[in-house]
N, C-alpha and C positions, 0 to 999 in steps of 0.2 A: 324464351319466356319460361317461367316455372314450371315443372309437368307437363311440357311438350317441348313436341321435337320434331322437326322435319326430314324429312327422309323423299327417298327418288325414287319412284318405279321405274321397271325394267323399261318402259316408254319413253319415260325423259318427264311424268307429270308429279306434281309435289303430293304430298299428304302427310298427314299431321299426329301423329305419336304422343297419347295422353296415358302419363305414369306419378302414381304417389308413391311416396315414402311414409309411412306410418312404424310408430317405434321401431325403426331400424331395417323396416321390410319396404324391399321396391315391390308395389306394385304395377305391374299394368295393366291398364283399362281399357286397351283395343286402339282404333285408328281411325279417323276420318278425313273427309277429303278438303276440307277448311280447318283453318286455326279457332273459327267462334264454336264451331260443334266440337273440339276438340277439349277447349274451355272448357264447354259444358259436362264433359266426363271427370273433366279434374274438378271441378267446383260442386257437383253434385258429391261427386268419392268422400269430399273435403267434409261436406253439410252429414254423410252417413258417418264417418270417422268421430267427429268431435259434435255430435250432437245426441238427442236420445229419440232419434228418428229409428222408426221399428220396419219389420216387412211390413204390418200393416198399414204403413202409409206408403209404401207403394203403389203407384199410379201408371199408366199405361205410358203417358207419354213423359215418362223418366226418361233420360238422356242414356244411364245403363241399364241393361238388363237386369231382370228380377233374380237369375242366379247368382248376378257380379252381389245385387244388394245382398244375398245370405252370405256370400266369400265375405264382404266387409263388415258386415255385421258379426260373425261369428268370430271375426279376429279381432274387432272392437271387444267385444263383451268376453269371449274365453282365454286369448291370448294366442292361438295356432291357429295358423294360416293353410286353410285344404284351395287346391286351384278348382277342389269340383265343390255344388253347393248344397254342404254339409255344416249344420248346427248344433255343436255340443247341447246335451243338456249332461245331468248328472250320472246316471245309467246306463244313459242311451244316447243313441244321436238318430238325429232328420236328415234325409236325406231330399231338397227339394227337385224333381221332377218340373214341376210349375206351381204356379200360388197355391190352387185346390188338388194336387197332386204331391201327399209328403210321404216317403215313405219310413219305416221307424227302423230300425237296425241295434244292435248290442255293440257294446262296447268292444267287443273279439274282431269286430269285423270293421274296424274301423279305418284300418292299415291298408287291405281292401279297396274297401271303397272309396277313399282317398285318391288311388291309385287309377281306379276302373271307373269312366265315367258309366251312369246309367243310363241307355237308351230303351225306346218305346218302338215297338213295329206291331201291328194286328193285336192291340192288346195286349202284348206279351214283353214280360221285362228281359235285358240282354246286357249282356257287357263286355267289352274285345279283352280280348285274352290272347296276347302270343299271336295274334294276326287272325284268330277264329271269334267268331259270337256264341255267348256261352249263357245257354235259357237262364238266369235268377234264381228261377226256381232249386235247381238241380244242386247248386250248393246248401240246398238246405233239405234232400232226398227225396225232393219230389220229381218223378219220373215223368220224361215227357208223355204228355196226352192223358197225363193223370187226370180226372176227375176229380175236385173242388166237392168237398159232403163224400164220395163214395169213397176216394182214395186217402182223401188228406183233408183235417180242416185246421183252420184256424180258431183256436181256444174261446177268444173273446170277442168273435165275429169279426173281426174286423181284418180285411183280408191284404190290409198296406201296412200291416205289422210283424216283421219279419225276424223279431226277435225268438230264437229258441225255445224258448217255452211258451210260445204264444203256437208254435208249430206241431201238428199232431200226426202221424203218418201213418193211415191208417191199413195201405194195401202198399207192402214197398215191390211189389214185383209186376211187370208186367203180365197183363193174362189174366191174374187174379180179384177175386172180391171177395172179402168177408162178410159173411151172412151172417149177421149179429141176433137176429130173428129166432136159431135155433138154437139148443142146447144137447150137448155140450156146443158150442160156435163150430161153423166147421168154415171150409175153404173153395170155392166153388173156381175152376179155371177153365176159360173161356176164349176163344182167338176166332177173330177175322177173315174168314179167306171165302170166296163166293158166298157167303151169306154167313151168319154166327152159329159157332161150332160150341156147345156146351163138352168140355173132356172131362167133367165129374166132378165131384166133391172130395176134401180130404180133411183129414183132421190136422193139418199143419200146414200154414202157408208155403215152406220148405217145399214140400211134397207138391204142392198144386203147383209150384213156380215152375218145379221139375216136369210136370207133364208139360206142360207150355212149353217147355225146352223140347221135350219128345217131341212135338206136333210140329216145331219148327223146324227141326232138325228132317223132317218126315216130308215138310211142304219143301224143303230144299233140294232136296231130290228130285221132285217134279215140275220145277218152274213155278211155283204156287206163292212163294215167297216173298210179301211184299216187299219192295224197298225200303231200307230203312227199320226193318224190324229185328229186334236184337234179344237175342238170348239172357234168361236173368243170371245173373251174377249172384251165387249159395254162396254165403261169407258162413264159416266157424263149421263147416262141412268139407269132411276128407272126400279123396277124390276114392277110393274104395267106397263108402257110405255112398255119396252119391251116384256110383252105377251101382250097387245095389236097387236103392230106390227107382232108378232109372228100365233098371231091366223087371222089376216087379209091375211099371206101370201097365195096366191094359188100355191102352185109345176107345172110346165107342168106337161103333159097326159103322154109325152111317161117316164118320170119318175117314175108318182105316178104309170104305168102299171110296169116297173119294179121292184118297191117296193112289189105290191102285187102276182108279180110270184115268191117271192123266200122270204115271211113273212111263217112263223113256221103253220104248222095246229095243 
């Protein structure tokens, strides 16, 4: 029959293989364990294909899923076929997650996204990469455990819009916060270990990253080190400039006294 196909499991039990062809594109629409629900994926494909049925008439008990409907939708109305569910517009493109979860992306990253389906875990967006998961965020400099308003905002509130210039980065190093409050603005760096460590103010986020560097470098010595805590990365800084900076740092007192009650004899 037209757009299905039977096929054998490893068992010996049959099921059912439902595929369109649309301008010159095979696609497929998944498999089920009868020939009538099989129908029913090629005949719904058929009514999204050559009708002007939108997402929003999609209904829950559709025969295909809601991201197959933006796969065929997007290749009806723009003409390219992405396997993840992605809708051109002129600018930009949507990437849909679920109906009430869209999120908006640049044209730059569209090769991407394509490629990398989007997943959800604890809130937090992910994508496999090379056989690892790779935070969302971090391709656009936000560092993990960044703070949302302190670290980094989104221009036009709206925080499922991930296009570049809708992006603002406001602390890029671990450690640090900018204290917008004073003038001239200065650099306040800060780290975690038995309780919160205030290491000073500076007049350059550079300089504040670099203490954080010192205090980590300091709790490593000790076993004090969380896991998982990483040193920042000084991009457009020589490696003479920053031990300069480095060896001019002073630590506070009640720090460097905690460094030395719990350094190895």
């Amino acid at each position: 029959m037209n757009g299905i196909f039977s096929a054998v499991k490893k068992d010996g039990s049959v099921y059912y293989r439902a595929s369109i062809t649309y301008k010159n594109k095979h696609i497929s629409l998944g498999s089920k364990d009868s020939e009538p629900q099989a129908r029913r994926l090629y005949n719904e494909a058929g009514r999204i294909l050559h009708s002007g049925l939108s997402l929003d008439d999609y209904i829950i008990t559709s025969a295909l899923s809601f991201q197959t409907w933006v796969v065929l939708i997007n290749y009806r109305d723009n003409g390219v076929y992405f396997k993840n569910p992605i809708y051109l517009k002129k600018n930009f493109f949507l990437y849909y997650i679920s109906e009430s979860l869209v999120l908006k992306f640049d044209k730059d990253d569209l090769f991407y996204y394509s490629e990398h389906a989007i997943q959800v875990r604890g809130g937090h967006f992910f994508c496999e990469d090379y056989g690892s998961q790779v935070n969302l965020k971090s391709r656009y400099g936000i560092r993990p455990f960044a703070v949302e308003g302190r670290d980094y905002r989104f221009l036009n509130g709206d925080n499922s819009d991930f296009r570049y210039e809708n992006i603002e980065i406001i602390n890029p190093y671990y450690g640090v916060e900018k204290d917008e409050k004073k003038f001239p603005v200065s650099y306040r760096a800060k780290i975690n270990v038995k309780g919160r460590y205030s290491l000073g103010s500076f007049a350059d986020a550079e300089t504040a990253a670099i203490a954080v560097n010192k205090a980590i470098d300091l709790l490593s010595r000790t076993g004090l080190r969380k896991k998982g805590t990483r040193s920042n990365f000084i991009e457009n800084l020589s490696a003479s400039r920053y031990a300069d900076i480095y060896s001019s740092i002073e630590l506070p007192k009640n720090f460097m006294e905690l460094i030395a009650a719990h350094l190895p004899e």
